[in-house]
C-alpha positions in Angstrom: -62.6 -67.5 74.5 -62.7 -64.3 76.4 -66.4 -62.8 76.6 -67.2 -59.4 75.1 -68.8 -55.9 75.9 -70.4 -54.1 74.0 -69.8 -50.0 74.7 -73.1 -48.0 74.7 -71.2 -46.5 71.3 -70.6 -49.6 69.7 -73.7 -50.9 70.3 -74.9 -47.5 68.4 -72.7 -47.8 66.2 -73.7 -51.3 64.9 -77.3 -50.3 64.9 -76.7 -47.3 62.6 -74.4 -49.7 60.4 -77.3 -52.2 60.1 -79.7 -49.6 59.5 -77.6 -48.0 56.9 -76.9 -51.2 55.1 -80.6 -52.1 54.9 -81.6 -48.5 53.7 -78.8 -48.6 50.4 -78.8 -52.5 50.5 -81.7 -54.3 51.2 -82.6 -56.6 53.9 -80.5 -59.6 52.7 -77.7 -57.6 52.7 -78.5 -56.2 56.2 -78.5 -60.2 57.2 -75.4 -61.1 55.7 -73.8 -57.8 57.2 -75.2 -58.8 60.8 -73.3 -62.5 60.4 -69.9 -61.0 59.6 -70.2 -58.4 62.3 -70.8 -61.3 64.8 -68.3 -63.1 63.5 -65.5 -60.7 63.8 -66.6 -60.0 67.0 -66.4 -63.5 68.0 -62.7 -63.7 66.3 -61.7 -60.7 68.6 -63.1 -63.1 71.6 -61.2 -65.8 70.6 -57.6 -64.2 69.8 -57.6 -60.6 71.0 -53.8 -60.1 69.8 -54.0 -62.5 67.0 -52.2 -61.6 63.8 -54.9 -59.7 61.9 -55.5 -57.4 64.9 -53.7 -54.0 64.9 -52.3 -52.2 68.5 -54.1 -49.0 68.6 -52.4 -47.6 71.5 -51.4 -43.9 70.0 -55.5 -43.7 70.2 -56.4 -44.9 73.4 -54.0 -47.6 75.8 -54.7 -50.8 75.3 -56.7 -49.8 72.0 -56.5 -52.5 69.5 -58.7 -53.0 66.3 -59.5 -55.6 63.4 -60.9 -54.6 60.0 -64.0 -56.7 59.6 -62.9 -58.1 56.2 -60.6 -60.6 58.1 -63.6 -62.5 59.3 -65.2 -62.9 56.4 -64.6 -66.6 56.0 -66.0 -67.6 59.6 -69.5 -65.7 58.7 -72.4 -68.4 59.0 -74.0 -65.9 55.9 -73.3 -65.7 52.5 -70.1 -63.3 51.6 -70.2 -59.6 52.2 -68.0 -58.6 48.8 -66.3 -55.7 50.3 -66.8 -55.2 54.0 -65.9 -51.3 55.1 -66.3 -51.8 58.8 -63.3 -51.8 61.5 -64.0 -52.9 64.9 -61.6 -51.0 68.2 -61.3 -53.0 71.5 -59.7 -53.4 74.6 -59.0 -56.1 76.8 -60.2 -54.8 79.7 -59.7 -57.5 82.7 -58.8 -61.0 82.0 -61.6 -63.0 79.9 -63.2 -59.5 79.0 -63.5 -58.0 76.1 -64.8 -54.4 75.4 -66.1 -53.4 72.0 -65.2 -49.6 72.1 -66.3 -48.9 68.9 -67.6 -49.9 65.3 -66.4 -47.5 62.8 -66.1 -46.7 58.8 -62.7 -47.7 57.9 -62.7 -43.9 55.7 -63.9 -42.4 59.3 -60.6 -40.5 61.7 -60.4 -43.1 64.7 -59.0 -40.4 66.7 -61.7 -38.3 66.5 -64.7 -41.1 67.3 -62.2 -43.2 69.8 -60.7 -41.0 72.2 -63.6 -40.0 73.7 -64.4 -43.6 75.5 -63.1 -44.7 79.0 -63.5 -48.4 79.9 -66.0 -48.6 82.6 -67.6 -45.2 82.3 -70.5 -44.4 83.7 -73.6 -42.4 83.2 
C-alpha cells in the first residue's frame, strides 16, 4: 500500500466537508462521513489505478480521481446513504500518493484542480 499526502487544499477541503456535514447533518453524520473519507482514501493507497478510479489527465497529468461512493462498503462506520464527494490524486513518486483535492461531485474539476502543482511550495 502506497502512503498518501494530503495537499494543503485537500486537507481544506476535507475540513470544510466535515464542517458542512455536521452543520446540515449532525455530528453522527459528520462521524460516519469522516470513516468513508478515510476509507476511500485508504482504497486510493491501496490500488491507485484500480477499476473504480477514473484518469483525469485532460485536468492535470497524472490526475486521477475516485468518487467516494465506491468505498462505501470498506467504511468502519455505519453507511453514508448517498455520498457526493470525489476525491483527485496523483501518484507522485513510487509508494506516494498525493491527495490534490476533495471536491463536490456537482463542483467544475477544472476550475478547483488546475491550480495545484505536486510539490509546491509556499
Amino acid at each position: 500500500m502506497a502512503r498518501t499526502r494530503l495537499s494543503d487544499p485537500a486537507k481544506a477541503d476535507i475540513a470544510a466537508v466535515l464542517r458542512v456535514g455536521q452543520t446540515q447533518h449532525g455530528a453522527e453524520a459528520r462521524i460516519r462521513y469522516r470513516g468513508l473519507l478515510t476509507a476511500a482514501m485508504r482504497r486510493v493507497a491501496a490500488d491507485p489505478l484500480g477499476p473504480s478510479t477514473s484518469d483525469r489527465s485532460e485536468l492535470s497529468p497524472g490526475l486521477r480521481s475516485l468518487h467516494i461512493r465506491h468505498a462505501r462498503n470498506e467504511s468502519r462506520e455505519a453507511p453514508v446513504a448517498e455520498p457526493v464527494h470525489i476525491i483527485f490524486f496523483r501518484a507522485t513518486e513510487p509508494g506516494l500518493v498525493e491527495i490534490v483535492r476533495v471536491l463536490h461531485e456537482r463542483m467544475e474539476p477544472s476550475r478547483h484542480v488546475g491550480e495545484i502543482k505536486t510539490d509546491q511550495k509556499q
